[in-house]
PDB file of N, CA, C and O in Angstrom:
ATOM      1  N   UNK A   1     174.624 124.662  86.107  1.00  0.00           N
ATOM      2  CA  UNK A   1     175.043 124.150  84.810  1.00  0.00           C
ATOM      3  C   UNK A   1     175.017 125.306  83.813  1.00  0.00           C
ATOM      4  O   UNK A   1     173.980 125.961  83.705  1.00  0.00           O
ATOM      5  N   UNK A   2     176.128 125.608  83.054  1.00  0.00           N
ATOM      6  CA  UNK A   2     176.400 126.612  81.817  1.00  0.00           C
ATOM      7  C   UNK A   2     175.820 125.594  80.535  1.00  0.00           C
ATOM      8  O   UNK A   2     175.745 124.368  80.614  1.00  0.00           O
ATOM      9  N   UNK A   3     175.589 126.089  79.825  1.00  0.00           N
ATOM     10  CA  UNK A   3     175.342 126.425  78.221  1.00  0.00           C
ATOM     11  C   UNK A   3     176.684 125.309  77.600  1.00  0.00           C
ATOM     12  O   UNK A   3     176.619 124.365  76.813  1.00  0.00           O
ATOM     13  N   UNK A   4     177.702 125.831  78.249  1.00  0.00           N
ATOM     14  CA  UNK A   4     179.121 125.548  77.672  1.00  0.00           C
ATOM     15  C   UNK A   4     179.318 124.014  78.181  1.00  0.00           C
ATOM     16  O   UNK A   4     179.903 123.072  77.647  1.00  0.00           O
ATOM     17  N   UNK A   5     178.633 124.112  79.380  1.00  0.00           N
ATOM     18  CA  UNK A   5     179.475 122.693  80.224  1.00  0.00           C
ATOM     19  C   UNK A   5     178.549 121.476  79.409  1.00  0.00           C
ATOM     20  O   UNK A   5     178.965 120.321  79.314  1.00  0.00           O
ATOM     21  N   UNK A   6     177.098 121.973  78.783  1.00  0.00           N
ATOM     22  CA  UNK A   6     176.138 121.026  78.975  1.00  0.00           C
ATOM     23  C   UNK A   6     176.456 120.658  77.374  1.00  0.00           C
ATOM     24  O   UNK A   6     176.264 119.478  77.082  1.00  0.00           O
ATOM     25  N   UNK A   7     176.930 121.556  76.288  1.00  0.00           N
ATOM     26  CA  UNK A   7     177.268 120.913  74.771  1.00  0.00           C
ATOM     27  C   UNK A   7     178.519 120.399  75.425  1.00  0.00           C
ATOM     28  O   UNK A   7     178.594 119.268  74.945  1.00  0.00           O
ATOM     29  N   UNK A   8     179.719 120.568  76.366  1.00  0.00           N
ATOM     30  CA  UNK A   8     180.695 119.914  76.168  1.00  0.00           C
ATOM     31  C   UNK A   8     180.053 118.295  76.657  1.00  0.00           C
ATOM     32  O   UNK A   8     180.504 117.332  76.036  1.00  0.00           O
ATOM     33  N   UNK A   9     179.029 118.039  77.745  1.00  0.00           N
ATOM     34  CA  UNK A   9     178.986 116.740  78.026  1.00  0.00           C
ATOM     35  C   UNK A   9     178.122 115.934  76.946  1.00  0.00           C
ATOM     36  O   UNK A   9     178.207 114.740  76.657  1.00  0.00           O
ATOM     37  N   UNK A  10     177.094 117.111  76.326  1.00  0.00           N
ATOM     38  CA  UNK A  10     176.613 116.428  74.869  1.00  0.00           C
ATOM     39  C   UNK A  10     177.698 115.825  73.824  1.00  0.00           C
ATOM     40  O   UNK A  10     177.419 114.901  73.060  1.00  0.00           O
ATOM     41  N   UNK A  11     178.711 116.326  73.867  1.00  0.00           N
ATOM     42  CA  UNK A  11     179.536 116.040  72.808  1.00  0.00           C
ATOM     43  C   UNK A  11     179.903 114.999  73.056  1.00  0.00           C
ATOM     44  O   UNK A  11     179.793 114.063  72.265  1.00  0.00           O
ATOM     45  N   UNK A  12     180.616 114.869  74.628  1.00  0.00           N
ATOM     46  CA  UNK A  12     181.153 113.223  75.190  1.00  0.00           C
ATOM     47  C   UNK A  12     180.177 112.031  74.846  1.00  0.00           C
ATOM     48  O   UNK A  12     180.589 110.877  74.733  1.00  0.00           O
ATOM     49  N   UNK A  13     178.966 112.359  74.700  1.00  0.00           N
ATOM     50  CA  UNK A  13     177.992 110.975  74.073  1.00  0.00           C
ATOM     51  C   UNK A  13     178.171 111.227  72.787  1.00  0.00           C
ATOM     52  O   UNK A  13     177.641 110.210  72.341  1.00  0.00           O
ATOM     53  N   UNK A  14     178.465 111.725  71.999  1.00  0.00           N
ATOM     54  CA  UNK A  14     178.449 111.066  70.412  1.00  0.00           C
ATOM     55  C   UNK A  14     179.943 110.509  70.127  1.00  0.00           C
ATOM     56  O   UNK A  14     180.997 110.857  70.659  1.00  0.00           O
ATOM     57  N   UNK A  15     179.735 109.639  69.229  1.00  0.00           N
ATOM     58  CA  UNK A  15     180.492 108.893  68.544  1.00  0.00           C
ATOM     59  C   UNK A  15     181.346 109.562  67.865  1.00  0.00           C
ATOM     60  O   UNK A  15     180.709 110.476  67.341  1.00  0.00           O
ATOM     61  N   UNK A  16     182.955 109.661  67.432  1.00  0.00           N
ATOM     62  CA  UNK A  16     183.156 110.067  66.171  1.00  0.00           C
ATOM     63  C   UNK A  16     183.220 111.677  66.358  1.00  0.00           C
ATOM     64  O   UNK A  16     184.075 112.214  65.654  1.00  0.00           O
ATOM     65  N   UNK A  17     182.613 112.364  67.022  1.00  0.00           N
ATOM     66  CA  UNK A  17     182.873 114.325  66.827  1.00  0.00           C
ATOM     67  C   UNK A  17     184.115 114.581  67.039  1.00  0.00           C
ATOM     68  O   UNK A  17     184.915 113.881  67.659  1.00  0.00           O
ATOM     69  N   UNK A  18     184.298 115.612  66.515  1.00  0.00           N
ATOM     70  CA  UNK A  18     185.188 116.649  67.189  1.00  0.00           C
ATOM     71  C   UNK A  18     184.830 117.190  67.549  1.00  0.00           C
ATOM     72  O   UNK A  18     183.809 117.769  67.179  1.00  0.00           O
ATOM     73  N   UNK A  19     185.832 117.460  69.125  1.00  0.00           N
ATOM     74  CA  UNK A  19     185.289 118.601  69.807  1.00  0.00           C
ATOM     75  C   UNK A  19     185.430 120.077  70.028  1.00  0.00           C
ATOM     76  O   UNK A  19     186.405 120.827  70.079  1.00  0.00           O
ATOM     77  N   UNK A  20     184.251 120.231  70.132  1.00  0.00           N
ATOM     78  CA  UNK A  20     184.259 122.165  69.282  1.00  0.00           C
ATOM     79  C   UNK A  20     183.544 122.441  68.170  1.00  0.00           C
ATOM     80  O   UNK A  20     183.569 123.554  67.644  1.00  0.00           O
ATOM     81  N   UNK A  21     182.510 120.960  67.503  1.00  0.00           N
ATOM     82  CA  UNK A  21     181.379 121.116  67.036  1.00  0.00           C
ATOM     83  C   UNK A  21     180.244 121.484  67.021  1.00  0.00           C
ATOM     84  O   UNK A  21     179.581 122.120  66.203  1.00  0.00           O
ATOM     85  N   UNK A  22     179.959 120.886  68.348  1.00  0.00           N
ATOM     86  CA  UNK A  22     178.677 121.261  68.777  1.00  0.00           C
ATOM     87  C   UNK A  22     178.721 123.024  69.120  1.00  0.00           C
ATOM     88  O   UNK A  22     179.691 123.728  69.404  1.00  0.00           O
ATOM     89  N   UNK A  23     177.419 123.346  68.981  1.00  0.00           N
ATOM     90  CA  UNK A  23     176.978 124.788  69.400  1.00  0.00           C
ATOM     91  C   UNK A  23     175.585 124.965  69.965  1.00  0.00           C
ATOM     92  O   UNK A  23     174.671 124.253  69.549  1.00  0.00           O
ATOM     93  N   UNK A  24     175.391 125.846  70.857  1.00  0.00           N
ATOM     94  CA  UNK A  24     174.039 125.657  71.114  1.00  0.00           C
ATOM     95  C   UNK A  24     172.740 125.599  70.235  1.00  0.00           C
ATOM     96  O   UNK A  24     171.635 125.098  70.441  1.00  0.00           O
ATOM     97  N   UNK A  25     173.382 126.433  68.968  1.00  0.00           N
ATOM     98  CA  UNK A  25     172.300 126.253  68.385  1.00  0.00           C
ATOM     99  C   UNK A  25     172.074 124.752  66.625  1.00  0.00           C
ATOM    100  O   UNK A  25     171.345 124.320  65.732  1.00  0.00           O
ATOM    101  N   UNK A  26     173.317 124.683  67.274  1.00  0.00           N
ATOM    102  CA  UNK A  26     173.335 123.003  66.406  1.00  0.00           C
ATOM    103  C   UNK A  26     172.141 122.257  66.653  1.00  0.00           C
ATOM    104  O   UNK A  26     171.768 121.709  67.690  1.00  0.00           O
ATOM    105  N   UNK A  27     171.661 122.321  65.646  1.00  0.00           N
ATOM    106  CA  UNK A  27     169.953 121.077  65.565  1.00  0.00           C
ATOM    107  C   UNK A  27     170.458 119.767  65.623  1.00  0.00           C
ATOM    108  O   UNK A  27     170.924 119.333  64.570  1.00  0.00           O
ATOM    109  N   UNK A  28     170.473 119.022  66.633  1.00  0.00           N
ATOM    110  CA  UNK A  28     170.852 117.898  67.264  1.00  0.00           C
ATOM    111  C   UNK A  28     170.355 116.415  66.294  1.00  0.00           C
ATOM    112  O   UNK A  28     170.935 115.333  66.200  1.00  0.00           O
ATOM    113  N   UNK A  29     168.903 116.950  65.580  1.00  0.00           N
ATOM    114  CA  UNK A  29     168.703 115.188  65.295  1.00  0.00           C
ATOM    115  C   UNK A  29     168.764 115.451  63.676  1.00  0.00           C
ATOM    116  O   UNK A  29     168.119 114.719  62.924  1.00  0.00           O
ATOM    117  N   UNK A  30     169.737 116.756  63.064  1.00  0.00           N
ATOM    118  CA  UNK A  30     170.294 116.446  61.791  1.00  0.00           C
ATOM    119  C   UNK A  30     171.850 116.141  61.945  1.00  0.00           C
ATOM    120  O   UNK A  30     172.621 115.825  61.038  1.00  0.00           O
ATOM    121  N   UNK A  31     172.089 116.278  63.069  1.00  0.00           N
ATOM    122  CA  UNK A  31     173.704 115.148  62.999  1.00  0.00           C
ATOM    123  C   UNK A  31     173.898 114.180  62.433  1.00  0.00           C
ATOM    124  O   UNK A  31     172.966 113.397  62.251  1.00  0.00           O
ATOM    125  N   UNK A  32     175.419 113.858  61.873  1.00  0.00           N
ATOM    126  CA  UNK A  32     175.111 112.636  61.532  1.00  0.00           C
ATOM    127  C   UNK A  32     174.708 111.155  62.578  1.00  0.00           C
ATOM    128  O   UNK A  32     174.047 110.117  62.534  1.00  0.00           O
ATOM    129  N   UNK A  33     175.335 111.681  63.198  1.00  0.00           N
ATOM    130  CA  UNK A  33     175.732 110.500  64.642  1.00  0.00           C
ATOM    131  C   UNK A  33     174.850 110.405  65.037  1.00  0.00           C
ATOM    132  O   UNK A  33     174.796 109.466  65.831  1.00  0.00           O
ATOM    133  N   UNK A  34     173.436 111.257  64.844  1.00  0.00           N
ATOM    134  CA  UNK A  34     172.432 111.220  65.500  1.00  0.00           C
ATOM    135  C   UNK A  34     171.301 110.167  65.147  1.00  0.00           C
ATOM    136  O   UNK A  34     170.792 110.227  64.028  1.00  0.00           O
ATOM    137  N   UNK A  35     170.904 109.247  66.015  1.00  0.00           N
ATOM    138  CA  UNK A  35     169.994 107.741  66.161  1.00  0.00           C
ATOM    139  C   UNK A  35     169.206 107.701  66.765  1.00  0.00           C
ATOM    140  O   UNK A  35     168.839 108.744  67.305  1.00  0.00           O
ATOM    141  N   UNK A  36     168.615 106.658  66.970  1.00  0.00           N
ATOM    142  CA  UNK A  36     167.364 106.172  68.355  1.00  0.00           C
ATOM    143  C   UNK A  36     168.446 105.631  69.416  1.00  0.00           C
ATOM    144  O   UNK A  36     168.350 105.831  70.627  1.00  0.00           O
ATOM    145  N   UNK A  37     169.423 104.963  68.835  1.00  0.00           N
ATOM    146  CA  UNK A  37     170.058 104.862  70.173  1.00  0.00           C
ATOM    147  C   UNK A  37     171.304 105.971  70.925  1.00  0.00           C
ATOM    148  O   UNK A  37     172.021 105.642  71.870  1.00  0.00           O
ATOM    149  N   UNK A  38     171.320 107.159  70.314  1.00  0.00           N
ATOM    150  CA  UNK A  38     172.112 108.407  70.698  1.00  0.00           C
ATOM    151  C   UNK A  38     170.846 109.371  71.350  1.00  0.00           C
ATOM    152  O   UNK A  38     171.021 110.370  72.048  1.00  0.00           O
ATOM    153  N   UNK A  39     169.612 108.835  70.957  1.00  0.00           N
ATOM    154  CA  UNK A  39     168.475 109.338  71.797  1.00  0.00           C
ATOM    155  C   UNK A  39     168.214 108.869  73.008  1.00  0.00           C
ATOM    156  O   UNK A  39     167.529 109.596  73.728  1.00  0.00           O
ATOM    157  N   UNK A  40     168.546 107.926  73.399  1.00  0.00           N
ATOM    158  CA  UNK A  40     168.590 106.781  74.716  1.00  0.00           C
ATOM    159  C   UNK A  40     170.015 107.801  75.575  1.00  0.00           C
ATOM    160  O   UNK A  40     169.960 108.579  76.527  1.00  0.00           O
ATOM    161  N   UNK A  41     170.724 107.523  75.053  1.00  0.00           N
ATOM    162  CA  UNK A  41     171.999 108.012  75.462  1.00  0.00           C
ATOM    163  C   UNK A  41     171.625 108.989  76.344  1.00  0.00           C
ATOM    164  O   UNK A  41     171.355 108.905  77.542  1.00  0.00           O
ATOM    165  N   UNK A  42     171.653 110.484  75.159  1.00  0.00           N
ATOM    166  CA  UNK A  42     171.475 111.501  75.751  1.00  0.00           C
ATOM    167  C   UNK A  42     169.816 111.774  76.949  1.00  0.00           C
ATOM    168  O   UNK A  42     169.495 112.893  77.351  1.00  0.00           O
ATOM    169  N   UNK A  43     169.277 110.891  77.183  1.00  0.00           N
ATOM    170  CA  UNK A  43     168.172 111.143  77.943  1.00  0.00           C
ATOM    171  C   UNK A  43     168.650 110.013  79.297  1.00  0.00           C
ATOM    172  O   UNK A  43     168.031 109.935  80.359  1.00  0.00           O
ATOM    173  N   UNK A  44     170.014 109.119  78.902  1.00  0.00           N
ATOM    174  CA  UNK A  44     169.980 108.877  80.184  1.00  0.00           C
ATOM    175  C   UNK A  44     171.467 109.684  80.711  1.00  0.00           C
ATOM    176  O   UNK A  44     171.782 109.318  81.843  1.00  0.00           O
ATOM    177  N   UNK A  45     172.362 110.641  80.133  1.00  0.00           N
ATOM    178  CA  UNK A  45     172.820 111.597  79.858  1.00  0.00           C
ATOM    179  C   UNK A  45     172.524 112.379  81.132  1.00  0.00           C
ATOM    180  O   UNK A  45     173.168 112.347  82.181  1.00  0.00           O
ATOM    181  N   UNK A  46     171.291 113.179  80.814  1.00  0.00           N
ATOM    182  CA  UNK A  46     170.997 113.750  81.190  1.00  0.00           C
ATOM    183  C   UNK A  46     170.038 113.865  83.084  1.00  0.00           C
ATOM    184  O   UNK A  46     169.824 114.667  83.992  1.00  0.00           O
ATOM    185  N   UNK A  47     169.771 112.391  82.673  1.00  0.00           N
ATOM    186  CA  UNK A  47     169.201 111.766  84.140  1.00  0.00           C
ATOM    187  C   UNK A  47     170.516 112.103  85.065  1.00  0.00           C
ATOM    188  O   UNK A  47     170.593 113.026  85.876  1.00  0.00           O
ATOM    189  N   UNK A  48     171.537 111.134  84.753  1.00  0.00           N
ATOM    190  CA  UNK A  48     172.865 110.630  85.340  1.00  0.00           C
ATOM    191  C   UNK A  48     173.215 111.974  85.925  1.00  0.00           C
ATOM    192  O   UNK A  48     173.084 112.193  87.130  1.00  0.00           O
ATOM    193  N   UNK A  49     173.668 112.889  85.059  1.00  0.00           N
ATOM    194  CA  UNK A  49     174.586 114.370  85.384  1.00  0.00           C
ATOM    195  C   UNK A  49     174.289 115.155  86.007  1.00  0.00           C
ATOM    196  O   UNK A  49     174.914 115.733  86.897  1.00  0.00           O
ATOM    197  N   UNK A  50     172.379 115.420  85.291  1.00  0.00           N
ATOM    198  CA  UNK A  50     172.058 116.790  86.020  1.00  0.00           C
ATOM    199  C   UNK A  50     170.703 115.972  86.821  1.00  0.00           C
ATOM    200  O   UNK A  50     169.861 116.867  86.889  1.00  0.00           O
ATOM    201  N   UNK A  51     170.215 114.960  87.330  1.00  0.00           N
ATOM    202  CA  UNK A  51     169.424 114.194  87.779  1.00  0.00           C
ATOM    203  C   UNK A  51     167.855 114.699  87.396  1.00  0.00           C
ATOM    204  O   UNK A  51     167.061 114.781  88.333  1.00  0.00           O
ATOM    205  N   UNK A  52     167.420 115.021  86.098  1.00  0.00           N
ATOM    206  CA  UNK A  52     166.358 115.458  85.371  1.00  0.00           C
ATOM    207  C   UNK A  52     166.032 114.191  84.830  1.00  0.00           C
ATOM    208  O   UNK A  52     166.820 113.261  84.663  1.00  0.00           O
ATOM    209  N   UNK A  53     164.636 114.214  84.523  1.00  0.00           N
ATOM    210  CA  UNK A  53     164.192 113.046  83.405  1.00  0.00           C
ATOM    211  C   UNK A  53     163.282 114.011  82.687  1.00  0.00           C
ATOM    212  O   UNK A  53     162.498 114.896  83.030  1.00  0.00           O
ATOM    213  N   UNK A  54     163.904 113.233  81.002  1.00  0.00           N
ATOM    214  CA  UNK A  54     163.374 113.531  80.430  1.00  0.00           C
ATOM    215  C   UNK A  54     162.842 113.012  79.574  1.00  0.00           C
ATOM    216  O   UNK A  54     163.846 112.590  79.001  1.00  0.00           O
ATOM    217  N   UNK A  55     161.675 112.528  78.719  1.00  0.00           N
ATOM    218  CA  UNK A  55     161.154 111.480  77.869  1.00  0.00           C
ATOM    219  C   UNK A  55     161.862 111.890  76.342  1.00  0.00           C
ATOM    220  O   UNK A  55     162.453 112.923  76.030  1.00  0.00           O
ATOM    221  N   UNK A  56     161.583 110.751  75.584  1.00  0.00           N
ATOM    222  CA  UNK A  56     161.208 110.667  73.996  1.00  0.00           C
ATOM    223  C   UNK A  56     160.388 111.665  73.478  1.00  0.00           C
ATOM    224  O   UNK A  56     160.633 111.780  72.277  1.00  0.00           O
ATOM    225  N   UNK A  57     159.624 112.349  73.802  1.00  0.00           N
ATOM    226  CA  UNK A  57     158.751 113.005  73.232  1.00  0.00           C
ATOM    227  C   UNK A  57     159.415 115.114  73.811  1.00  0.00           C
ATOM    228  O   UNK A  57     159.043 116.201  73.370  1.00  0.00           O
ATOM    229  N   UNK A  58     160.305 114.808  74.748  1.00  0.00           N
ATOM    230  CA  UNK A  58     160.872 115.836  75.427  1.00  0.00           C
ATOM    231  C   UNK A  58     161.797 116.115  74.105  1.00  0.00           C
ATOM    232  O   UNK A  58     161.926 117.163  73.472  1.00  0.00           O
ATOM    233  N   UNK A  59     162.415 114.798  73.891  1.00  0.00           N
ATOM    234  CA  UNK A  59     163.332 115.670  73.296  1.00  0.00           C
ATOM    235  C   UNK A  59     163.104 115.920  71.566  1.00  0.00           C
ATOM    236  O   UNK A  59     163.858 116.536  70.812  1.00  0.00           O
ATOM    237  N   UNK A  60     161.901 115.275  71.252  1.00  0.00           N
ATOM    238  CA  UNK A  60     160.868 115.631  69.824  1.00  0.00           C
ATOM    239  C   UNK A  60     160.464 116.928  69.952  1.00  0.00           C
ATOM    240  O   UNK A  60     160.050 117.674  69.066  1.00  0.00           O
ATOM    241  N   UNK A  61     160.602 117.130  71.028  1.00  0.00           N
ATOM    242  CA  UNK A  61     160.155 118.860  70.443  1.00  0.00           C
ATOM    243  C   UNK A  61     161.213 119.758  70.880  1.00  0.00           C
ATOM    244  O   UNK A  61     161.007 120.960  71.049  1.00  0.00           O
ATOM    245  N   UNK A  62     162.606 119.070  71.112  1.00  0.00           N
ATOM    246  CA  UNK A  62     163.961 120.489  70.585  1.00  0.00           C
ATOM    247  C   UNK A  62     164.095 120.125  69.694  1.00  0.00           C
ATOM    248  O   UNK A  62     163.910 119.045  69.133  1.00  0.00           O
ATOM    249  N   UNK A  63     164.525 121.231  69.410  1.00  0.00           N
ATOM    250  CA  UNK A  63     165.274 121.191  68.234  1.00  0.00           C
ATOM    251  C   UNK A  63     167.070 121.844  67.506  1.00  0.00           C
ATOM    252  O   UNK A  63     167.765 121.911  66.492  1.00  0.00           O
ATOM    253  N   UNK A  64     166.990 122.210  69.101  1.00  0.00           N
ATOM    254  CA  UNK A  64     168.542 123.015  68.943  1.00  0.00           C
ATOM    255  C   UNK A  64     169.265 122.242  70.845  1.00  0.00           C
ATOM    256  O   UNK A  64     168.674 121.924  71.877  1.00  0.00           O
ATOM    257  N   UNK A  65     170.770 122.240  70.430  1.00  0.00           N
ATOM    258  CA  UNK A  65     171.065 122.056  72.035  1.00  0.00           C
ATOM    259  C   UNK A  65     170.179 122.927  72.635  1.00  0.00           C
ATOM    260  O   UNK A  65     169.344 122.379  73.355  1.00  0.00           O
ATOM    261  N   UNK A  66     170.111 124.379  72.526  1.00  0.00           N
ATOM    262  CA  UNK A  66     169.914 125.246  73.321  1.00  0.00           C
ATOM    263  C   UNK A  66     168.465 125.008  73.985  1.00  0.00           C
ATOM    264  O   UNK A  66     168.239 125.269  75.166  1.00  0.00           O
ATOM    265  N   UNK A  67     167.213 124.319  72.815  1.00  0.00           N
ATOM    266  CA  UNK A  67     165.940 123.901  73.519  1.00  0.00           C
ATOM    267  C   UNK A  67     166.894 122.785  74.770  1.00  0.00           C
ATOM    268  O   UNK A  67     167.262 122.905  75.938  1.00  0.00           O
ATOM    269  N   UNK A  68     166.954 122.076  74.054  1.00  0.00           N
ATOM    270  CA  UNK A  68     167.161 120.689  75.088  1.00  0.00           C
ATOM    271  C   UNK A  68     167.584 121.410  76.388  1.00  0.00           C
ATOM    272  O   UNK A  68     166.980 121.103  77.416  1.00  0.00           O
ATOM    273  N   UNK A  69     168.564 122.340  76.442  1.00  0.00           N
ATOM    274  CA  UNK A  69     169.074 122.874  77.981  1.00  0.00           C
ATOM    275  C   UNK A  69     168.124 124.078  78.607  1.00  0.00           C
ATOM    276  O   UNK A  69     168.255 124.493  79.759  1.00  0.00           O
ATOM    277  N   UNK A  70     167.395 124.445  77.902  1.00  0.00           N
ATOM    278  CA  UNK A  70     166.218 125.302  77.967  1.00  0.00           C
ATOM    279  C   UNK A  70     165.367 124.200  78.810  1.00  0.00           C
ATOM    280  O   UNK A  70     165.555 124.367  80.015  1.00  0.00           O
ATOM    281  N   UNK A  71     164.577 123.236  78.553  1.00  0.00           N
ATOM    282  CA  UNK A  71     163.702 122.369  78.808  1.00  0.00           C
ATOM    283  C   UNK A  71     164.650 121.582  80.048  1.00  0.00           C
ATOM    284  O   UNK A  71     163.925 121.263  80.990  1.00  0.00           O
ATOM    285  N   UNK A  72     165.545 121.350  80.171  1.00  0.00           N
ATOM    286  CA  UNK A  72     166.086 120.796  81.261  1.00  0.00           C
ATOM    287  C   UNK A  72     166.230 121.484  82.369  1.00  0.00           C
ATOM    288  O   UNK A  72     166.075 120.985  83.483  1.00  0.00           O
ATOM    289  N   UNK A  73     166.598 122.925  82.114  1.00  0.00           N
ATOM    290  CA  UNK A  73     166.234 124.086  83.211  1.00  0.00           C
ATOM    291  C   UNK A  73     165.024 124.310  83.470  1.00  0.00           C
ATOM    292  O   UNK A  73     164.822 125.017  84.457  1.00  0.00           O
ATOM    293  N   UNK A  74     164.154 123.944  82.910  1.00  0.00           N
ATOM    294  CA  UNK A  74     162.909 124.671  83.096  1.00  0.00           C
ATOM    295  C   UNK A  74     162.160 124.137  84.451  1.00  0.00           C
ATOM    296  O   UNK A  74     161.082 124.625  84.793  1.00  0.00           O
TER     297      UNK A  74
END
């Protein structure tokens, strides 16, 4: 998984973007689109695609795409 592939499938869960917004270092939970239930999303997102789990509290402490794909590689 690239950097590139993983904001393009972030992007496919929000509502409403255009695409070519996101960046890795876009802080994810000052979006607007960004919710408790775009938090569900992207954590089952992320189960589904790259078969990782990751909790509520995983993704409380990114703060940029780039943590979130950082912490999913890890």
């Amino acid at each position: 998984m690239t950097i590139e592939n993983f904001v393009k499938k972030f992007e496919e869960q929000l509502e409403d973007i255009t695409p070519g917004t996101i960046t890795p270092s876009t802080a994810f939970k000052e979006l607007e689109e960004w919710d408790s239930m775009t938090n569900l999303v992207i954590i089952a997102m992320v189960d589904r695609e790259y078969n990782k789990q990751i909790t509520g509290n995983d993704l409380s402490t990114a703060t940029t795409i780039q943590d979130l794909y950082n912490l999913i590689n890890s």
